[in-house]
N, C-alpha and C positions, 0 to 999 in steps of 0.2 A: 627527445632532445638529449641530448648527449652535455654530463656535468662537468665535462673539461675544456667546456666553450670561455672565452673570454666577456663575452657576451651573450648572457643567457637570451635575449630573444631572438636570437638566429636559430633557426630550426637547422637542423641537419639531414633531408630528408636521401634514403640512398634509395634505389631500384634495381635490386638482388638480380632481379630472373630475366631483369628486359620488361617491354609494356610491348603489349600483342596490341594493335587497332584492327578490328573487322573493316575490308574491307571489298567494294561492288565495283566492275566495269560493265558500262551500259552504256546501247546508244540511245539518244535523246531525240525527242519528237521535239515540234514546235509546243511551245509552253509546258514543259514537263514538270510538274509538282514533286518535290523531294518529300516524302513522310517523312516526320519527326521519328520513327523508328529505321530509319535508311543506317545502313554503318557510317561513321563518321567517317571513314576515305572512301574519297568516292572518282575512280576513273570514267570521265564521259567523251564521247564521241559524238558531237553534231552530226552524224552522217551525211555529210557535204553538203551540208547549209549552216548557216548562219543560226544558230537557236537558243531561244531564253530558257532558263531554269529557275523556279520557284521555289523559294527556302519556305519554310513551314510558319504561320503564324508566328510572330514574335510576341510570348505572353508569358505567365508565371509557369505553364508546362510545358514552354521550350527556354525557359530561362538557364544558361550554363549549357547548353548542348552547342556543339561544335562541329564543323566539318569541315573537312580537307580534302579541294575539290580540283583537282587535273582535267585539263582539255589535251585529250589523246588524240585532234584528229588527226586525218592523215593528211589534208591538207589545210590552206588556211582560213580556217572557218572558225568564228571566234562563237563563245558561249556568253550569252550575258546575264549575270547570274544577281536574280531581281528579288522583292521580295513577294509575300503570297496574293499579293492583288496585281501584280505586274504592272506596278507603278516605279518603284524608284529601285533604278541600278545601282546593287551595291559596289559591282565590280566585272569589268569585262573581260574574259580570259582569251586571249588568241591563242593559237595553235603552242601546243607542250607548255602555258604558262598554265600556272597556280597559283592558288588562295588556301589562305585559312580563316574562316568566317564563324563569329561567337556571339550567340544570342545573350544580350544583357535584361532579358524581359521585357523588354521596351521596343527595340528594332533589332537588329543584326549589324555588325562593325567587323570590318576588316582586317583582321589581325598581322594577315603577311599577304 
């Protein structure tokens, strides 16, 4: 924290070099499980169907992991991206939209 703030609880935080995210393009079967070790950007392709994608257990060892998830396909074929029992949609991507999806240790929410 920088001593010539006006208000010391304001953090100043900068990022010198850039931030690198690893990440994967894949095409997607019907019910595809994302590992909690997957990069956190992740380009998928339903290859011309309709297909669900499985986020990772929501628990205290995916608590704060994130991912940002693009549907690349080529045409319009949406991804519905569930969570690890393929019960409840957290969000459907149609063709070139995107998500950013953040595990709170509890379930997964929707960020963007």
């Amino acid at each position: 924290m920088r001593n010539n703030l006006r208000r010391p609880e304001i953090y100043d935080p900068v990022i010198m070099t850039g931030l690198r995210l690893a990440s994967l393009s894949k095409i997607v079967g019907t019910n595809e499980a994302i590992a909690a070790a997957a990069p956190p950007v992740l380009y998928l392709d339903p290859n011309g169907a309709a297909q669900n994608v499985l986020l990772p257990l929501a628990d205290s060892t995916t608590k704060g992991l994130t991912f940002f998830i693009r549907n690349i396909a080529a045409g319009a074929f949406a991804i519905a991206v569930k969570d690890s029992t393929n019960t409840t949609t957290f969000v459907s991507l149609a063709q070139s939209a995107f998500a950013m999806l953040h595990c709170d240790g509890s379930t997964w929410r929707v960020v963007a």
